[in-house]
C-alpha positions as CSV (number, residue, x, y, z in Angstrom):
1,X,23.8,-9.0,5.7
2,X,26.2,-11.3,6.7
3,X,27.7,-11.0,10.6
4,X,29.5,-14.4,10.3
5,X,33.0,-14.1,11.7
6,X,36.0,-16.0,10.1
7,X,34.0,-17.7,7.1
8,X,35.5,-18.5,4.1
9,X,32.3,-19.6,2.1
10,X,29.0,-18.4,2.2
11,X,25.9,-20.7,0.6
12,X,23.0,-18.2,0.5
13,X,19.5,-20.1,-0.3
14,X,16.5,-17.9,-1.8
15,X,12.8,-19.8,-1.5
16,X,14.7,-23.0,-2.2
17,X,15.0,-22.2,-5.5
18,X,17.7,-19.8,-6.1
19,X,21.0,-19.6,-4.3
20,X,24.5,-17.1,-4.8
21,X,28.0,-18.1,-3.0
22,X,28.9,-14.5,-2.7
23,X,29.5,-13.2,0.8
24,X,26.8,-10.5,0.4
25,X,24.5,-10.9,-2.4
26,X,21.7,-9.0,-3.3
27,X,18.6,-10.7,-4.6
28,X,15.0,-9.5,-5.6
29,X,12.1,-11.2,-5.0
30,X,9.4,-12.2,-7.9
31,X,6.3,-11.7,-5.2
32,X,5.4,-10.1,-1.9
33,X,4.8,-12.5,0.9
34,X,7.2,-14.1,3.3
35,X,10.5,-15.5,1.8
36,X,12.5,-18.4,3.9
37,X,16.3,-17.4,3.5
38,X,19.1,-19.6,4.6
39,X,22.3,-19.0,4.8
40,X,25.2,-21.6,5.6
41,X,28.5,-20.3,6.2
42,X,31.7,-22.6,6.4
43,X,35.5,-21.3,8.1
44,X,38.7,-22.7,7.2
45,X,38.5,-25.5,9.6
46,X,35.2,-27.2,7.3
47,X,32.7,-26.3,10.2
48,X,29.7,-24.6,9.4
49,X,26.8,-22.6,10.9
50,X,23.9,-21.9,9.5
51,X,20.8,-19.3,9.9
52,X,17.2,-19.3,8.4
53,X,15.6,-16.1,8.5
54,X,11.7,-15.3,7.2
55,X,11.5,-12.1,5.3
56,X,8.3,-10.0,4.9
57,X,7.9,-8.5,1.1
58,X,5.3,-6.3,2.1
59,X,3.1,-5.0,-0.8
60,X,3.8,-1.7,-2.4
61,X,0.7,1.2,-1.3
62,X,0.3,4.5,-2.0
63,X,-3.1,6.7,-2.0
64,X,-3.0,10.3,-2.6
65,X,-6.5,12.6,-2.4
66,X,-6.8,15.5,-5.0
67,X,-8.0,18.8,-3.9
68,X,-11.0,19.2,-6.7
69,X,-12.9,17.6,-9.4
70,X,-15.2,18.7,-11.7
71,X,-18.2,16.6,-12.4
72,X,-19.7,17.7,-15.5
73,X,-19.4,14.2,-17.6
74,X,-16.6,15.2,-19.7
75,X,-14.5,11.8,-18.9
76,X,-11.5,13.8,-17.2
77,X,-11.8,14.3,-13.2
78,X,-15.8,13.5,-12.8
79,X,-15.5,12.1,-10.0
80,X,-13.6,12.1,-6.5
81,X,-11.6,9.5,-5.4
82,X,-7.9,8.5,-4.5
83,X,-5.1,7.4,-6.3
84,X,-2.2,5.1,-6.3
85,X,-1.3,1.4,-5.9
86,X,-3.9,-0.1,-3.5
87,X,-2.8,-3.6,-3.6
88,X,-1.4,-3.0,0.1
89,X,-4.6,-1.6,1.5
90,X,-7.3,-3.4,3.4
91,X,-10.2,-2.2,5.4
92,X,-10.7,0.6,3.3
93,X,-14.0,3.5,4.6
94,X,-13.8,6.5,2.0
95,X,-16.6,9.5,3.9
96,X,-17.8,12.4,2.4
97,X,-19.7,15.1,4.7
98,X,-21.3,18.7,3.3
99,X,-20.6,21.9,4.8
100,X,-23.3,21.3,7.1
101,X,-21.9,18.5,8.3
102,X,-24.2,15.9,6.6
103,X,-23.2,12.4,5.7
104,X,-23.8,12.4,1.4
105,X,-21.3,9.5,0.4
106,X,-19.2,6.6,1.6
107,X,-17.6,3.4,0.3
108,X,-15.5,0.5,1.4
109,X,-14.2,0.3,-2.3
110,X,-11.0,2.4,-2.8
111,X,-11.5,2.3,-6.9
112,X,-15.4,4.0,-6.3
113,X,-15.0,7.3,-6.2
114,X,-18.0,10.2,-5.6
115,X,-19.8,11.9,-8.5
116,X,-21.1,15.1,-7.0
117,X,-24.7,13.5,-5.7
118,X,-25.9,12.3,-2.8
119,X,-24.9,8.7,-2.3
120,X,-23.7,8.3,-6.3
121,X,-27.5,8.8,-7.4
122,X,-29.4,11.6,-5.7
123,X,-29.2,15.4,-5.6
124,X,-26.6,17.0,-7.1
125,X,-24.5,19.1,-5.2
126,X,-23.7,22.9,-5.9
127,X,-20.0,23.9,-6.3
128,X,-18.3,24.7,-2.8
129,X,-15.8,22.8,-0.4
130,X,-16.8,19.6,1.2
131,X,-14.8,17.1,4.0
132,X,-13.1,14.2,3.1
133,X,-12.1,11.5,5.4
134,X,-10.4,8.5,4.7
135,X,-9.2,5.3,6.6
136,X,-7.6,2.1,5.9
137,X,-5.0,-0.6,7.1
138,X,-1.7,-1.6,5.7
139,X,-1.0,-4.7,4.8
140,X,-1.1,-7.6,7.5
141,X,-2.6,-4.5,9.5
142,X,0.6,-3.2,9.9
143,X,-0.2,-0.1,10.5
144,X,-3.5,2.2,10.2
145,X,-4.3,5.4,8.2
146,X,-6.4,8.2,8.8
147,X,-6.4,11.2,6.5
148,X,-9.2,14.1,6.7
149,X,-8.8,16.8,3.7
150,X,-11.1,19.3,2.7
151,X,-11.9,19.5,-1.5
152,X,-13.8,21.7,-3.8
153,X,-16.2,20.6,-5.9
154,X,-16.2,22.8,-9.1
155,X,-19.1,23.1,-11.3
């Protein structure tokens, strides 16, 4: 946004690549990352100012838990896991625990998701609710995440 008083002409520069000579332009960036933005402003007189400014893109997340799944090897829901855009997301530790309180899967991989045995390859489980909790960081570790749920397993 431009807070330039008394300007006349505005020279916005985008990534040193693309530019606009509107007073307030908007602009959309190919990538996340930092962008460099300059913008040189000019009054009646001819004298100019000018301003860079580093802008964060930050990557899109989202990650929703369901509240069941039904692992019978039918290819739709057989396993537990999360869903959305993870690109964002780093430092993921998915933990499932049995009514009991035991410890019967966890990954670091937010695509793996659990199949109703004990660590992806034991015991099967019996139908019934189990705990669910889930941490990760934000991108640039912005910010961290905690969610706890509880789920059903449905046989």
């Amino acid at each position: 946004m431009d807070l330039s008083q008394r300007a006349v002409t505005w020279d916005w520069f985008f990534n040193d690549t693309d530019s606009s000579y509107m007073q307030e332009p908007l602009y959309l960036f190919s990538d996340t990352g930092f962008h460099e933005v300059q913008l040189i402003v000019t009054d009646i007189y001819g004298c100019k100012d000018s301003l860079v400014q580093l802008i964060d893109i930050a990557p899109l997340k989202t990650y929703f838990l369901p509240n069941a799944f039904t692992p019978n090897y039918d290819g739709i829901n057989d396993t537990f896991k999360g869903v959305g855009i993870f690109d964002g997301i780093r430092q993921f530790n998915l933990k499932i625990w049995d009514r009991y309180g035991g410890l019967i899967f966890q990954t670091t991989d937010p695509e793996m998701g659990w199949n109703g045995r004990f660590m992806n390859s034991g015991k099967s489980f019996p139908a019934g609710v189990y705990t669910c909790m889930v941490s990760y960081t934000t991108a640039r570790g912005k910010e961290v995440k905690n969610l706890k749920t509880n789920f059903a397993l449905v046989r």
